[in-house]
ZAVONU-199805 format. One record per atom (N, C-alpha, C): x, y, z. Coordinates in steps of 0.05 Angstrom, whole numbers, plus 5000, padded with zeros to 4 digits. Each point is the difference from the previous one (the first is absolute). Example, Ala and Ser with C-alpha at 12.3 -4.5 7.8 and 13.67 -1.06 7.14 Angstrom:
2
526448865156 498250245000 501850245000 499350214986 501650245001 498550225014 
# end
This chain:
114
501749765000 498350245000 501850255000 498850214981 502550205002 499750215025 502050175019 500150075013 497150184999 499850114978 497650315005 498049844999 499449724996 497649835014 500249935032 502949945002 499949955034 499450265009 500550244993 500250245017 496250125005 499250004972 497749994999 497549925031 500549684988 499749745018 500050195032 503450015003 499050015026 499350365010 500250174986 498450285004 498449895009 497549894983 497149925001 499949845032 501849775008 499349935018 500950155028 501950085000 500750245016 498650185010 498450074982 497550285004 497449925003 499349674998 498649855017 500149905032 502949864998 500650065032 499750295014 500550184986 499650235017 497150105006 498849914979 496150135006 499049715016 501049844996 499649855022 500850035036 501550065002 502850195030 498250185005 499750204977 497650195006 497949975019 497949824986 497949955010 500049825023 502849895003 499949885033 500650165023 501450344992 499650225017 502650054997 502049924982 502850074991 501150244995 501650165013 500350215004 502850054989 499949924969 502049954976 502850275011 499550235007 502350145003 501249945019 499449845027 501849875021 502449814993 502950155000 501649715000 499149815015 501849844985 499849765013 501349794995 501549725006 501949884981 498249834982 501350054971 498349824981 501949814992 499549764996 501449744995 499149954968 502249984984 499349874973 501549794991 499449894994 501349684993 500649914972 502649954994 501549874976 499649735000 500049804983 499949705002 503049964984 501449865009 501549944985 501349704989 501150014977 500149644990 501949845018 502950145009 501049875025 501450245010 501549815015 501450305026 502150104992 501550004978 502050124992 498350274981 497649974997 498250284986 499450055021 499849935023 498650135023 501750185012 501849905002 502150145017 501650234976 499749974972 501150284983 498350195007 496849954986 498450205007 499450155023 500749775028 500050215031 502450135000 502849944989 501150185004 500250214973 499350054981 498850184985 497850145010 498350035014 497750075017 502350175013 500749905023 502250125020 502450164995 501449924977 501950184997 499050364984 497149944989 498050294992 499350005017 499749985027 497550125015 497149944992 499549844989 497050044990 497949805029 501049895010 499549945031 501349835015 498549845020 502549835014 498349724990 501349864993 500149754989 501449725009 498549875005 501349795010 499349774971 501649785016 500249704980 497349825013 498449864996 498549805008 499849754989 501249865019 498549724994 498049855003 498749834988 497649875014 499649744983 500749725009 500149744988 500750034961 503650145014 501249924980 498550224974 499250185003 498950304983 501150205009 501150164979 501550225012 497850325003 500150125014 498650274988 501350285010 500550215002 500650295002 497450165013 500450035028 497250105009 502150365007 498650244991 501150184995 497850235020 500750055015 498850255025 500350284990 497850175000 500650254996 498050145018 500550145019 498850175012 498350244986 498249984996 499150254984 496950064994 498950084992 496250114999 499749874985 498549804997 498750024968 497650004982 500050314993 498750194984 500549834975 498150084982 499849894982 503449974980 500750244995 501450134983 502849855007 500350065025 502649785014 500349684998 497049855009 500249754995 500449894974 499550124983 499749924978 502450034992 501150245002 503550034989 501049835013 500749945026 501649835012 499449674987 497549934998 499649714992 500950014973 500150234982 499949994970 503150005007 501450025012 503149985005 500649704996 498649965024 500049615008 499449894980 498550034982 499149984977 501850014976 501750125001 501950004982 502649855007 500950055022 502649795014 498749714996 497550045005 499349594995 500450004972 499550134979 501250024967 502949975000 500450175012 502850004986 502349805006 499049875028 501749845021 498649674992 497949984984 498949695004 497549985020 499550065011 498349925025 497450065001 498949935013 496250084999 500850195025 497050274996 499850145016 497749965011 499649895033 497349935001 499250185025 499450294991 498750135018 500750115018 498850285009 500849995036 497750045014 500650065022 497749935029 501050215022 497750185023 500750005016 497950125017 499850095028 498349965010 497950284999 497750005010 498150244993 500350055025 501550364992 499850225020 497150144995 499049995025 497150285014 501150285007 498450065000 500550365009 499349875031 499449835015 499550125018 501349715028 
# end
C-alpha cells in the first residue's frame, strides 16, 4: 500500500479516536503520555528504529518483547489536539515505511477538566 494511503488511513482513524476521547469527556489539550507502537519483524529492526527514535529526540523509546515478537513502544508527553496527533502518528507512519515495520497505533489515557 503506498504511503499517502497509509497516511490517509490513519488521519481518518486518528480523528475518530479523538471524537470518540471527546465524547467520553476528553479534554484533548491536557498532556499527557501518549504511547505509540511499532511492530517489528525481529530485534535487530527493533533496536535500529529505537535508537533512531532516540538519537532525534522524537520520544523515549524502548525495545519490547513478547513470545519471541519484537516491537518499539515510543512515549511522548504531549496534548492531543487534533493537528498534533495526527503529525506525530503520520511521523510513525512513515518510519514504519521507511524502516520495514507495521505502525500499529497509539493509545493513552482520557484527561477531564475536572
Amino acid at each position: 500500500m503506498p504511503i499517502v494511503d497509509d497516511l490517509l488511513r490513519n488521519a481518518y482513524e486518528d480523528t475518530q479516536l479523538l471524537l470518540t476521547n471527546d465524547q467520553r469527556g476528553d479534554v484533548l489539550s491536557i498532556p499527557r503520555n501518549v504511547e505509540f507502537l511499532l511492530l517489528a519483524p525481529d530485534e535487530e529492526k527493533a533496536s535500529t528504529v529505537c535508537s533512531f527514535i532516540q538519537d532525534n529526540q522524537y520520544g523515549a523509546a524502548t525495545v519490547q518483547e513478547d513470545d519471541g515478537k519484537f516491537r518499539v513502544l515510543v512515549v511522548i508527553h504531549m496534548p492531543i489536539t487534533q493537528n498534533l496527533i495526527c503529525s506525530v502518528s503520520a511521523l510513525m507512519t512513515c518510519l514504519a515505511a521507511i524502516f520495514g515495520m507495521e505502525y500499529d497505533g497509539w493509545g493513552s489515557v482520557i484527561k477531564s477538566a475536572a
